[in-house]
C-alpha positions as a Python dict, from the first residue, in 0.01 Angstrom:
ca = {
    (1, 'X'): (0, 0, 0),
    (2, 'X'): (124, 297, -126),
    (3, 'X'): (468, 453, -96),
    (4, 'X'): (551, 763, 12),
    (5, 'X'): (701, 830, -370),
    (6, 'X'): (373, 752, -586),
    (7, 'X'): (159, 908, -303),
    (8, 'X'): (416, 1231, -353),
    (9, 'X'): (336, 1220, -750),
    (10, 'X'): (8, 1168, -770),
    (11, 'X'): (-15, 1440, -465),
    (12, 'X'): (141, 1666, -759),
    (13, 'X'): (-75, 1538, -1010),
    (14, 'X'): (-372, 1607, -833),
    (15, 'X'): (-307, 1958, -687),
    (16, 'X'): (-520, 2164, -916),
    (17, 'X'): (-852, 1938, -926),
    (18, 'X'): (-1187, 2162, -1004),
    (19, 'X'): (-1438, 1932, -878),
    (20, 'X'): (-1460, 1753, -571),
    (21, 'X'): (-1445, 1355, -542),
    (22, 'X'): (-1587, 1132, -291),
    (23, 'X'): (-1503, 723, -278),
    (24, 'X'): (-1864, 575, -191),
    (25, 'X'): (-1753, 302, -32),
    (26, 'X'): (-1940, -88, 21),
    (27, 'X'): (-1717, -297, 209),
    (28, 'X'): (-1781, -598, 401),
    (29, 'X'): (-1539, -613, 705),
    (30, 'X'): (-1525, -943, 715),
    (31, 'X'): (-1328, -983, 355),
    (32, 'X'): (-998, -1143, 365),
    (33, 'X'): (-893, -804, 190),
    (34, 'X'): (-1102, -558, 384),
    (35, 'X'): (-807, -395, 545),
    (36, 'X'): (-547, -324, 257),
    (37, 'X'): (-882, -188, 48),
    (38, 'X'): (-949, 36, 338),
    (39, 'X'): (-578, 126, 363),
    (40, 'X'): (-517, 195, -9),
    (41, 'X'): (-845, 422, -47),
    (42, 'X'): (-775, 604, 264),
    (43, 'X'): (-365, 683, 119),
    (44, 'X'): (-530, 787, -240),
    (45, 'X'): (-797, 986, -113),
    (46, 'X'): (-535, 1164, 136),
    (47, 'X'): (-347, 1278, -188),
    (48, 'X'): (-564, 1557, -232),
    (49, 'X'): (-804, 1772, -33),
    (50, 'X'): (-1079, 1743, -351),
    (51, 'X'): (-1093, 1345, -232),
    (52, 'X'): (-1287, 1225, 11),
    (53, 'X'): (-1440, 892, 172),
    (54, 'X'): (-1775, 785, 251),
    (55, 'X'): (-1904, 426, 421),
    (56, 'X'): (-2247, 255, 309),
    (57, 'X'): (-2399, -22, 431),
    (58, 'X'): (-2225, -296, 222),
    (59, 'X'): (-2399, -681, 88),
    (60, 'X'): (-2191, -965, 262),
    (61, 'X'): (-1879, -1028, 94),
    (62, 'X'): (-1865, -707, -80),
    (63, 'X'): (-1588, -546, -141),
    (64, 'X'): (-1661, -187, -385),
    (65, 'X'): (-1651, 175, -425),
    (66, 'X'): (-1765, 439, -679),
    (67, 'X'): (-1649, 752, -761),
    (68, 'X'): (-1879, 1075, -698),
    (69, 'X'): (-1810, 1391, -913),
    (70, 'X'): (-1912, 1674, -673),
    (71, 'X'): (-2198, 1409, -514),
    (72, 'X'): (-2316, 1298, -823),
    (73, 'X'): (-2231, 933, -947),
    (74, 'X'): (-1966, 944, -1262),
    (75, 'X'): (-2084, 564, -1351),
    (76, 'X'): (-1722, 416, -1289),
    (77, 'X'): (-1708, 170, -968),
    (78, 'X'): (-1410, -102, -881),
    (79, 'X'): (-1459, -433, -717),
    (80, 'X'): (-1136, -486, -584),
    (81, 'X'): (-818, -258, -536),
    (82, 'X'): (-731, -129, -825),
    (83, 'X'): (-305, -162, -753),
    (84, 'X'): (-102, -246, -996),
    (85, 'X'): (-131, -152, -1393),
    (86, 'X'): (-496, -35, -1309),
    (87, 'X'): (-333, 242, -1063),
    (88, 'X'): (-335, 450, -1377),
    (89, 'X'): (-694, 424, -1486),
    (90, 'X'): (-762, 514, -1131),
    (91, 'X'): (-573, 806, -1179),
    (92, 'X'): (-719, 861, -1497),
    (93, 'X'): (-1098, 844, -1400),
    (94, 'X'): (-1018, 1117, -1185),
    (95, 'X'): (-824, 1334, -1405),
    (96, 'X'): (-1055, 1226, -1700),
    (97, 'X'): (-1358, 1337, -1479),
    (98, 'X'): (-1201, 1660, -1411),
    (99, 'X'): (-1165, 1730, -1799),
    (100, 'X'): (-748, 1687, -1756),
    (101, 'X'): (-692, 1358, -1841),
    (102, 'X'): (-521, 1242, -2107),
    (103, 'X'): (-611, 1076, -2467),
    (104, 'X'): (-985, 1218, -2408),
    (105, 'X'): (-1230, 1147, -2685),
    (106, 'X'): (-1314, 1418, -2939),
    (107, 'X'): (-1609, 1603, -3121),
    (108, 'X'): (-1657, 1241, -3317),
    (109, 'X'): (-1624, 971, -3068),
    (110, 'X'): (-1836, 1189, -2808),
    (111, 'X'): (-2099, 1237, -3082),
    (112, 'X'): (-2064, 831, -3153),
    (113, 'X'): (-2136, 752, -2741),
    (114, 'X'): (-2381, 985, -2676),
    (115, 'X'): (-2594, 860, -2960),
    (116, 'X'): (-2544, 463, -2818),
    (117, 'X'): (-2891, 308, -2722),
    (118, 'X'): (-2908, 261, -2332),
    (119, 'X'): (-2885, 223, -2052),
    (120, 'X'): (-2546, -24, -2083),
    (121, 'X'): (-2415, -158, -1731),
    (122, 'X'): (-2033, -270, -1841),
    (123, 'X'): (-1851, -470, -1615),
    (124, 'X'): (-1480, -579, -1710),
    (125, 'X'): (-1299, -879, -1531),
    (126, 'X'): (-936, -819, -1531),
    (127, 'X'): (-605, -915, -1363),
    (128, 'X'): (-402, -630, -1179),
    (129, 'X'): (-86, -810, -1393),
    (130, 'X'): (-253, -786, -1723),
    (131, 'X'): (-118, -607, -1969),
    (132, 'X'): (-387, -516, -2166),
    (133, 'X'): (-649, -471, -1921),
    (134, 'X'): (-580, -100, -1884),
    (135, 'X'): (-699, 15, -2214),
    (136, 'X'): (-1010, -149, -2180),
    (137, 'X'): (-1078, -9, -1859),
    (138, 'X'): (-999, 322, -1978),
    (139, 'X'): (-1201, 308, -2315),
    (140, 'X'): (-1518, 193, -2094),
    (141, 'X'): (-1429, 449, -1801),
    (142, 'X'): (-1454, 713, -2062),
    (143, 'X'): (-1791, 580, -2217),
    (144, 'X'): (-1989, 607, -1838),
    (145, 'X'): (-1794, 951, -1797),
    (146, 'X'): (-1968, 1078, -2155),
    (147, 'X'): (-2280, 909, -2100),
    (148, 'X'): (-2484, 933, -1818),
    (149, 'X'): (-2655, 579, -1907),
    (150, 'X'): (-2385, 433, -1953),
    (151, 'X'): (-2185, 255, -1631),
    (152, 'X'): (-1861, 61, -1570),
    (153, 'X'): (-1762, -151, -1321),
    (154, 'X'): (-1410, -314, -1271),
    (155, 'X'): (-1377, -639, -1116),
    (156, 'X'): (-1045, -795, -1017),
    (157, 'X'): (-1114, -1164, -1069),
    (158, 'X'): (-810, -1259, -840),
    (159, 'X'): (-1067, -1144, -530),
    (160, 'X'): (-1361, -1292, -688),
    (161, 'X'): (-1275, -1642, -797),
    (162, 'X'): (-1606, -1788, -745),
    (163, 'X'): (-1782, -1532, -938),
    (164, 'X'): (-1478, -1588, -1261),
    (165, 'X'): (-1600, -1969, -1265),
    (166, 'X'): (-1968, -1909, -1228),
    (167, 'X'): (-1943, -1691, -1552),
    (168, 'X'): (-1659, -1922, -1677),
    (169, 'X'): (-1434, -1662, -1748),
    (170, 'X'): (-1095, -1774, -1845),
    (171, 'X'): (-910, -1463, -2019),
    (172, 'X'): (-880, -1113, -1902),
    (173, 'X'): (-998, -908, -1989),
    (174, 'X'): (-1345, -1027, -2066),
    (175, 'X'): (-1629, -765, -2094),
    (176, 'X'): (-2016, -799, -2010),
    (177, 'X'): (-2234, -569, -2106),
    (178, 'X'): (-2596, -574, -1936),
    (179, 'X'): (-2477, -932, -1871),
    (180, 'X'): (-2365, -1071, -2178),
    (181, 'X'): (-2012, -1124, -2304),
    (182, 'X'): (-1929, -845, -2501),
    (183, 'X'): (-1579, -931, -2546),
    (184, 'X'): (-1220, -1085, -2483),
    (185, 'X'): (-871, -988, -2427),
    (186, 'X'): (-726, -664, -2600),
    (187, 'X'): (-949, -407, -2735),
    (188, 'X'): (-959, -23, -2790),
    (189, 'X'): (-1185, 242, -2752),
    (190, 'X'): (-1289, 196, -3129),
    (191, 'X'): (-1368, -161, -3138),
    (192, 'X'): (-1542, -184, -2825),
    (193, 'X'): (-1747, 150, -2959),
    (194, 'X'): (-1805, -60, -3234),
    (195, 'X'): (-1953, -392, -3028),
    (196, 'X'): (-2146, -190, -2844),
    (197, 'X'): (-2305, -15, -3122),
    (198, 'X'): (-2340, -358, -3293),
    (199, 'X'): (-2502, -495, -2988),
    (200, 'X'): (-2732, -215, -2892),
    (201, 'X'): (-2787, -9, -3202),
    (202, 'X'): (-2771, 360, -3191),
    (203, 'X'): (-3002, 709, -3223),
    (204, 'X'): (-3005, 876, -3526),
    (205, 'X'): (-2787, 1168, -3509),
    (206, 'X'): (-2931, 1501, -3558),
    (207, 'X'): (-2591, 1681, -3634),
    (208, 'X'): (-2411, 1532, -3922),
    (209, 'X'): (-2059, 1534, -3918),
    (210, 'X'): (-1855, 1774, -4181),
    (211, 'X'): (-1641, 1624, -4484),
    (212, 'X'): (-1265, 1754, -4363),
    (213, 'X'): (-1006, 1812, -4611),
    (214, 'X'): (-634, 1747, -4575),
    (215, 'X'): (-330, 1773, -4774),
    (216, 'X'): (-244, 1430, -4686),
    (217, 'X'): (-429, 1160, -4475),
    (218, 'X'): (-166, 916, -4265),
    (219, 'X'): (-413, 583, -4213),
    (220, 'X'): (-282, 409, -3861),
    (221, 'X'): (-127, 575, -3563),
    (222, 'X'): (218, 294, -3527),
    (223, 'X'): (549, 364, -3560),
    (224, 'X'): (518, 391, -3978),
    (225, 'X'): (221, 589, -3942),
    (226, 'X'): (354, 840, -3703),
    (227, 'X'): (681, 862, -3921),
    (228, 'X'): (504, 958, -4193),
    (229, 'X'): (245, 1197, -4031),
    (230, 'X'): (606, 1381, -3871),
    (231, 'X'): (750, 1409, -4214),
    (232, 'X'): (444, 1533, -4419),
    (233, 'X'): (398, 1816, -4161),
    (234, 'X'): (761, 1883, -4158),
    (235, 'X'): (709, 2023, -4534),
    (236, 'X'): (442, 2248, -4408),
    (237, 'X'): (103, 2042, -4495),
    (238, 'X'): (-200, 1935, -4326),
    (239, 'X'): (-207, 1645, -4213),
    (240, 'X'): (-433, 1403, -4003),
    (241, 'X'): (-392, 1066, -3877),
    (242, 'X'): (-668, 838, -3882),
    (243, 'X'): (-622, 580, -3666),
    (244, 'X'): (-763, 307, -3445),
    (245, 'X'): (-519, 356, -3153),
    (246, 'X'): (-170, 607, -3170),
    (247, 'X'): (118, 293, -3131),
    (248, 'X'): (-63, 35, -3309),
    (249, 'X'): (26, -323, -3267),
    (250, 'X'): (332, -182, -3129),
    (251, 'X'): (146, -82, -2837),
    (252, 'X'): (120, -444, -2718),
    (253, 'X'): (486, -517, -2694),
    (254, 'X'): (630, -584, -2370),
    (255, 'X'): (1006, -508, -2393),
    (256, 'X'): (1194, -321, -2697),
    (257, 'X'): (1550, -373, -2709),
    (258, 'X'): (1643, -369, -3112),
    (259, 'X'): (1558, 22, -3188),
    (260, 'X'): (1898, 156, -3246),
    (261, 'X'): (1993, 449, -2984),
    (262, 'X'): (1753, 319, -2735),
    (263, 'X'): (1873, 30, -2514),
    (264, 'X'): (1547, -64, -2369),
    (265, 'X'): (1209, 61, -2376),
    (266, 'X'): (825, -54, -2409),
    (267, 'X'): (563, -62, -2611),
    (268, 'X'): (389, 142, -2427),
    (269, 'X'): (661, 395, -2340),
    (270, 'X'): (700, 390, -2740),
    (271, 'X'): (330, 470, -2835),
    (272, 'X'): (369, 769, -2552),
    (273, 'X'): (623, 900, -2729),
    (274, 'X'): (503, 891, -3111),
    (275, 'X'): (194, 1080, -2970),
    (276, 'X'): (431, 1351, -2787),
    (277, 'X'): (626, 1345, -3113),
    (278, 'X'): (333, 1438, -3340),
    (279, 'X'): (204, 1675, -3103),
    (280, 'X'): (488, 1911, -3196),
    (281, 'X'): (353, 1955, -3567),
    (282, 'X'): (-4, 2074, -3630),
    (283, 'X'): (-92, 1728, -3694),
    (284, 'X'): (-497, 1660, -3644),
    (285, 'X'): (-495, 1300, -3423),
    (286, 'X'): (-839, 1183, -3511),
    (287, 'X'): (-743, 858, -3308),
    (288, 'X'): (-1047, 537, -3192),
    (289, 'X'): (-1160, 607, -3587),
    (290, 'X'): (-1267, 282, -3766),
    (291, 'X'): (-1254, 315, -4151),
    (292, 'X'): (-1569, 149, -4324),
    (293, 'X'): (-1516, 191, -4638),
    (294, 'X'): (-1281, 425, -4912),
    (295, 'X'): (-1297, 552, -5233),
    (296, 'X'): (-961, 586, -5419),
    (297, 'X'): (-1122, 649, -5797),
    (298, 'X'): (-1089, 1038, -5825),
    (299, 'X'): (-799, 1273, -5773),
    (300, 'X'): (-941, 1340, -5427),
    (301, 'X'): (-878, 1077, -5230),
    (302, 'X'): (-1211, 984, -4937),
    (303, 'X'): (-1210, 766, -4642),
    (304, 'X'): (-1569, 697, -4457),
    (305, 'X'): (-1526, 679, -4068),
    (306, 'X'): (-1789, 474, -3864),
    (307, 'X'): (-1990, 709, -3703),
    (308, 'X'): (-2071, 932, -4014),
    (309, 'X'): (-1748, 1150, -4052),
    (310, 'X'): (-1590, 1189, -4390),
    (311, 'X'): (-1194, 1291, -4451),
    (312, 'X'): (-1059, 1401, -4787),
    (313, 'X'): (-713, 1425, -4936),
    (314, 'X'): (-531, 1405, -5264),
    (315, 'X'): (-260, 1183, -5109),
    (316, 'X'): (-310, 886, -4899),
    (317, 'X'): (-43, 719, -4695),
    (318, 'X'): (-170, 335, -4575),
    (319, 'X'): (-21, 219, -4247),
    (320, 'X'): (-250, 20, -4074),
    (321, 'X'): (24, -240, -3986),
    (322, 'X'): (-74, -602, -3923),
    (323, 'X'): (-324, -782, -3629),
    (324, 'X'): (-245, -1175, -3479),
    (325, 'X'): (-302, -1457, -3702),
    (326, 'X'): (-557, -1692, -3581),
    (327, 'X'): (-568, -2043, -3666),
    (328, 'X'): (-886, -2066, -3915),
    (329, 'X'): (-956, -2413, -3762),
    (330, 'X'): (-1318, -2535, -3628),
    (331, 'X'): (-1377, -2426, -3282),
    (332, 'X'): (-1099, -2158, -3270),
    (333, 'X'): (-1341, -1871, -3259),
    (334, 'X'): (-1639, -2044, -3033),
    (335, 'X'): (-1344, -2105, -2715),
    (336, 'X'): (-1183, -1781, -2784),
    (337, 'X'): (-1148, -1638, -2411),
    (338, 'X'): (-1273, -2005, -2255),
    (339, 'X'): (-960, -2159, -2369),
    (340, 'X'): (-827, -2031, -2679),
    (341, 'X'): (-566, -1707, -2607),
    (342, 'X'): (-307, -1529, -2782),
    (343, 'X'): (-141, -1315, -2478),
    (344, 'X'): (18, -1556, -2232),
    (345, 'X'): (103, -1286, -2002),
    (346, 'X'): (-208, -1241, -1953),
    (347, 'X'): (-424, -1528, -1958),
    (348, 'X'): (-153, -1777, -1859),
    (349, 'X'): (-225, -1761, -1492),
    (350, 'X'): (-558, -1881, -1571),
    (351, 'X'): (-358, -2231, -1684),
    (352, 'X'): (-160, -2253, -1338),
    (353, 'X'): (-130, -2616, -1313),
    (354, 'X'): (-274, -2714, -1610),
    (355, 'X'): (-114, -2840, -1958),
    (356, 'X'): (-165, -2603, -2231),
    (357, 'X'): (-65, -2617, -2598),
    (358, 'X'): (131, -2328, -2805),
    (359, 'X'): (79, -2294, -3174),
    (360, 'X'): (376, -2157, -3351),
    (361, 'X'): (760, -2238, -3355),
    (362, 'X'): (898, -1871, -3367),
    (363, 'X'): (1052, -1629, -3137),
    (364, 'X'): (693, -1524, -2968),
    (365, 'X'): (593, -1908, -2984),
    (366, 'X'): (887, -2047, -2779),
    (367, 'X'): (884, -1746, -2548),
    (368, 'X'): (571, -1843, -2438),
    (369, 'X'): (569, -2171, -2438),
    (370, 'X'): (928, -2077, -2186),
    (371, 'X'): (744, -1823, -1935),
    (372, 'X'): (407, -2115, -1899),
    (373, 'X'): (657, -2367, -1844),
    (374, 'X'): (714, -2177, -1516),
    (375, 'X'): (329, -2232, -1434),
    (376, 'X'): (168, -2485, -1631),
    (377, 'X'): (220, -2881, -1573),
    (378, 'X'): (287, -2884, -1912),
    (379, 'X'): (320, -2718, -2270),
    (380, 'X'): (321, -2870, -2567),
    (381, 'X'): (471, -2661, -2862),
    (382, 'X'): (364, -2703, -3192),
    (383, 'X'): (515, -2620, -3512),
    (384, 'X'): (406, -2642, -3906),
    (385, 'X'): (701, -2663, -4024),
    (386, 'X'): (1027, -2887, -4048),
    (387, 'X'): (1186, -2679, -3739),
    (388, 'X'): (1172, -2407, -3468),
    (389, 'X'): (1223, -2076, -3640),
    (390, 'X'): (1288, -1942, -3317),
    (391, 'X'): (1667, -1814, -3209),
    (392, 'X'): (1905, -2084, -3103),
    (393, 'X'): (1961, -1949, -2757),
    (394, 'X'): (1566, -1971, -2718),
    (395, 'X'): (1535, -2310, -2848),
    (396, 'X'): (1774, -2428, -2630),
    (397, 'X'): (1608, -2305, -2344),
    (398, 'X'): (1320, -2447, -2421),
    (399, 'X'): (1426, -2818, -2514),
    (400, 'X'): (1616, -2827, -2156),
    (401, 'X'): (1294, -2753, -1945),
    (402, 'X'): (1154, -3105, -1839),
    (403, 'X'): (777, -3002, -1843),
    (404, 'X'): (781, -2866, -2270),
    (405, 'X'): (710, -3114, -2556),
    (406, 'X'): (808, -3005, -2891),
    (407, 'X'): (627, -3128, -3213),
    (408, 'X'): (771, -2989, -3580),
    (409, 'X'): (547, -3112, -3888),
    (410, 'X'): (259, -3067, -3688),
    (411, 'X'): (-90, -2906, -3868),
    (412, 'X'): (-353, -2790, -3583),
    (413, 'X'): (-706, -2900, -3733),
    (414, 'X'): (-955, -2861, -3471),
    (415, 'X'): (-960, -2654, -3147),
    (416, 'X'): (-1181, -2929, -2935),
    (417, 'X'): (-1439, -2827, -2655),
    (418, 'X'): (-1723, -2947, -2423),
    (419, 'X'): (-1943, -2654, -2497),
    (420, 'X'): (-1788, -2480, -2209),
    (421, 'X'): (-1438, -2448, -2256),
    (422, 'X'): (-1153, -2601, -2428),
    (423, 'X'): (-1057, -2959, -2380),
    (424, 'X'): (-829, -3075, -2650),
    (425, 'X'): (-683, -2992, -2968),
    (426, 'X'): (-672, -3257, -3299),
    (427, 'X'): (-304, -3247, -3467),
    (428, 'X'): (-190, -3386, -3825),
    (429, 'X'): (126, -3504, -3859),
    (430, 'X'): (210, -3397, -4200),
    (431, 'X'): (504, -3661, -4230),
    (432, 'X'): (250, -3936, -4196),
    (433, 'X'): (-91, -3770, -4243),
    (434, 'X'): (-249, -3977, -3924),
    (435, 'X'): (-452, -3710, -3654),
    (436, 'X'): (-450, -3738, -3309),
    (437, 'X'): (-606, -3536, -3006),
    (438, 'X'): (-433, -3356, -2688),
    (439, 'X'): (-605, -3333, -2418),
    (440, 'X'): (-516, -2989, -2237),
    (441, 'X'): (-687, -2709, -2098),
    (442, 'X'): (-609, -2426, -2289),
    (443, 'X'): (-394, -2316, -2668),
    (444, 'X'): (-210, -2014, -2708),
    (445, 'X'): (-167, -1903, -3077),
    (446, 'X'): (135, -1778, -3155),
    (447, 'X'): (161, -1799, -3545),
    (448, 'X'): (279, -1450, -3668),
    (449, 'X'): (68, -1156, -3759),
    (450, 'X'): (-161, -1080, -4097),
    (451, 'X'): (-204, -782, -4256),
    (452, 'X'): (-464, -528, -4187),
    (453, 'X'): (-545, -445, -4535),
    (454, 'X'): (-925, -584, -4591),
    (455, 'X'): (-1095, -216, -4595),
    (456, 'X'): (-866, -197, -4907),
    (457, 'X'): (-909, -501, -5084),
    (458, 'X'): (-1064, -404, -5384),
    (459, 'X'): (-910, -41, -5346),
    (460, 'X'): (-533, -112, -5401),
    (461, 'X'): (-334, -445, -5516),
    (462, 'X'): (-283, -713, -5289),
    (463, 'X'): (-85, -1043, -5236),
    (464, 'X'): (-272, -1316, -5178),
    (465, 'X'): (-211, -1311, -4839),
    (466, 'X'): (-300, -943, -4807),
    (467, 'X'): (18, -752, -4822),
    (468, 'X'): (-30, -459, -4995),
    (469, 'X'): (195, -409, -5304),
    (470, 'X'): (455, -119, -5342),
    (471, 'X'): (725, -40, -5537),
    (472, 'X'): (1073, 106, -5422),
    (473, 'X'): (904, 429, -5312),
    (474, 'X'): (599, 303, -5125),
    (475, 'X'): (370, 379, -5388),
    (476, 'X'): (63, 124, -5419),
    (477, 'X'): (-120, 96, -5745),
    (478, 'X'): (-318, 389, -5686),
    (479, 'X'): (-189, 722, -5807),
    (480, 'X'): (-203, 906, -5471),
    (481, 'X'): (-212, 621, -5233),
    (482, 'X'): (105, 496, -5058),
    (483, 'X'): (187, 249, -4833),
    (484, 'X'): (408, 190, -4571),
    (485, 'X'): (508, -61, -4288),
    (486, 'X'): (407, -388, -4121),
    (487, 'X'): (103, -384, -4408),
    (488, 'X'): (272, -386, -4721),
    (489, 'X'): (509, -675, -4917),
    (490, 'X'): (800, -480, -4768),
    (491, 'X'): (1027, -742, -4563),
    (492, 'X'): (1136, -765, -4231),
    (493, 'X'): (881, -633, -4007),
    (494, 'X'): (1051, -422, -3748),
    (495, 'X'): (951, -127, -3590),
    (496, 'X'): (1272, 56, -3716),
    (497, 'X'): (1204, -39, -4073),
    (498, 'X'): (858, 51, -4005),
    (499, 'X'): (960, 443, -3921),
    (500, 'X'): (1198, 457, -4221),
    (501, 'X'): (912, 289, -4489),
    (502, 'X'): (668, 570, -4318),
    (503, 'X'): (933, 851, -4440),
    (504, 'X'): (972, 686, -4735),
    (505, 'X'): (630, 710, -4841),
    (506, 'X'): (565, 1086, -4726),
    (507, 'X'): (875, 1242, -4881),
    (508, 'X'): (728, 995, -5199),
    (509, 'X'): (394, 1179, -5160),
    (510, 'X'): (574, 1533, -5124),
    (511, 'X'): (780, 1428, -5464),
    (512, 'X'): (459, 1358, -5649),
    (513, 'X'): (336, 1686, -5481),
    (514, 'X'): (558, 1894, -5624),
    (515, 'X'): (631, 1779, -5918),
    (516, 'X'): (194, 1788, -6009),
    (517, 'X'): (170, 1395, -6050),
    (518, 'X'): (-78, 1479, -5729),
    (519, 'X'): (-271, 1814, -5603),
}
């Protein structure tokens, strides 16, 4: 299952390990998918002479193995084979195990797990063609490899479709924790920190984190952010990025084909290389941070970090970029996950056969209402306004395929449910005001993003809709505080326009630097 190529890389990869690694392996030779799980340990484990493989006695129908850190459990096990986009977080519970890994957690966000009430048992039910699976794998690998109460098990609901209806799982991926739902679809190391701290509460910490000063403090890790962390070092001050995840929203973008110089790249590839960029500056990447509150009223600048940690700076750059807009309508939030997604690569599988509604007449909208036309038995699309916003060459596609029903002038009001899962959503017509329900199975929302700007709200001036306000030079209201990207009333939000509004704002900052407006 694996070719002589990525068996030859990760060979390389793997050719200074430390520790040794055993595969404790539960398999019941009698599953449909007993010999390919057999056959793809057996090729990983050959990669290196620090991997080995050991048989138990396995429970019918099993189908499992952990990973042993010189003969002592790490906490991280996989149901299923882990082929695929979870190959990497394989490869990275090894490597993150052996202390070489990449994007491990600091000082902080050890100090943050270690303290979480326990013991946690995590499982996470994901598709090997999701998307965004692989960072929540990752984050929850890296909590059971930091604390030794803390486990994680990955389950590929594709092998275990009996179990993904018992538990009535209809999203990847969707996270238990001690056997309740933790959470659904994309999340990072800092939110599901967050839940779980919510959830379990935490031990008082004896060591109290240190107030840190900076020259300037770059809020958000996306294309804007990273711009204008590269810039402010450039002039030769210290800077730190505070940040939720390095790449941002951008992170969860499939194909990029509009930055100027580069033909084609991802998301992903993107966010790899912002981090590689700032690692060339003496830039502090204090990434997984969640900002609880700030205090903009002195000269000295303060942002409070969940988990104790205190940053300081006399110049401020905001670029926490914008999150999905969700509907606001009753029900939306009670069938998120059983019904109610925003990733259709991801969760449209789940609607194979089905008829499904999108929410949203734009680009994203009509895309995905396009790709579930190829699996669902229908899709109606749903727009607010007059027409499709979408480009003419995607519209068209769209109106030719036989199984997609546009509506324009159409107002979702209710997300409609059986206390289970999703079985209908109520439309307005706003031409004649008279509601009616669909009945369909599941509702992708595809209606834009909104600013995330609510830790600032009373802070710096906002639109209504939550935009914050800057002039021609990306300075906010505050004296100090700048803003730059998808997060301010700055149009067009593009990822290029993003990087130049992030340089924009530092070389602002250094202005106001040097010229004493700021210290």
């Amino acid at each position: 299952m694996l070719d002589p190529e990525i068996i030859a890389q990760v060979r390389s990869v793997f050719s200074d390990l430390n520790a040794h690694y055993t595969l404790q392996v539960q398999a019941d030779k009698a599953h449909e998918s007993y010999a390919d799980f057999i056959s793809f340990l057996t090729a990983f484990a050959g990669t290196s002479e620090k991997i080995d493989i050991t048989e138990q006695t396995p429970q019918e129908g099993e189908l499992r193995f952990s990973l042993l850190r010189n003969g002592v459990d790490t906490g991280i096990a996989y149901r299923g084979i882990p082929g695929g986009h979870e190959f990497t977080s394989l490869l990275l519970a090894v490597l993150n195990a052996d202390g070489k890994g990449k994007n491990l957690p600091d000082e902080g966000i050890i100090r943050r797990i270690s303290s979480l009430q326990t013991p946690i048992a995590l499982q996470s039910y994901i598709s090997l063609t999701c998307t965004n699976c692989p960072e929540v794998v990752q984050a929850l690998q890296i909590m059971a490899l930091y604390h030794k109460d803390i486990t994680h098990e990955l389950v590929d609901g594709a092998l275990f479709q009996a179990e993904v209806e018992e538990r009535k799982i209809q999203a990847v991926p969707t996270v238990f924790a001690n056997g309740k739902q933790l959470s659904v679809g994309k999340a990072d190391l800092a939110l599901l920190l967050s839940k779980l701290e919510e959830t379990f509460g935490t031990i008082p910490q004896t060591v109290v984190a240190e107030e840190k000063h900076y020259d300037v403090l770059v809020v958000g890790g996306g294309p804007s952010g990273a711009s204008a962390a590269i810039y402010s070092a450039r002039k030769g001050l210290k800077v730190a990025v505070v940040a939720e995840r390095i790449g941002g929203q951008v992170k969860d973008t499939v194909g990029i084909e509009n930055l100027i110089s580069v033909p084609y790249t991802t998301g992903t590839e993107l966010a790899d290389h912002l981090r590689t960029h700032m690692s060339h500056y003496p830039i502090d990447i204090l990434e997984h941070r969640s900002i609880e509150r700030v205090d903009f009223s002195d000269t000295t600048k303060k942002l409070y970090v969940k988990g104790g940690e205190i940053y300081t700076a006399p110049a401020v750059i905001i670029a926490t970029g914008a999150g999905w807009r969700k509907l606001g309508v009753p029900g939306e939030s009670k069938y998120i996950g059983r019904g109610v997604a925003f990733c259709p690569h991801c969760d449209g599988p789940f609607y194979a056969g089905k008829p499904v509604a999108v929410i949203g007449g734009g680009n994203s909208g009509v895309e995905a209402a396009i790709d579930l036309a190829g699996i669902c038995s229908k899709v109606t699309l749903l727009e607010f306004g007059e027409e499709l916003r979408a480009d003419g060459v995607l519209q068209d596609k769209a109106r030719a395929l036989s199984n997609v029903e546009i509506f324009t002038m159409s107002q979702t009001t209710e997300v409609v449910g059986n206390e289970e899962k999703v079985t209908g959503i109520t439309v307005k017509d706003r031409r004649t005001g008279e509601e009616r329900t669909i009945a369909l199975d599941g509702i992708f929302v595809q209606i834009g993003l909104s600013a995330n700007s609510a830790v600032f709200a009373d802070a710096v001036e906002r639109t209504p809709q939550g935009e914050i306000i800057v002039d021609a030079h990306s300075r906010t209201s505050v004296q100090g505080v700048y803003a730059a990207g998808d997060v301010t009333t700055v149009p067009y939000k593009q990822i290029i326009i993003s990087m130049g509004e992030g340089a924009k704002a530092a070389l602002s900052a250094f202005e106001d630097r040097i010229r004493g407006v700021i210290g």
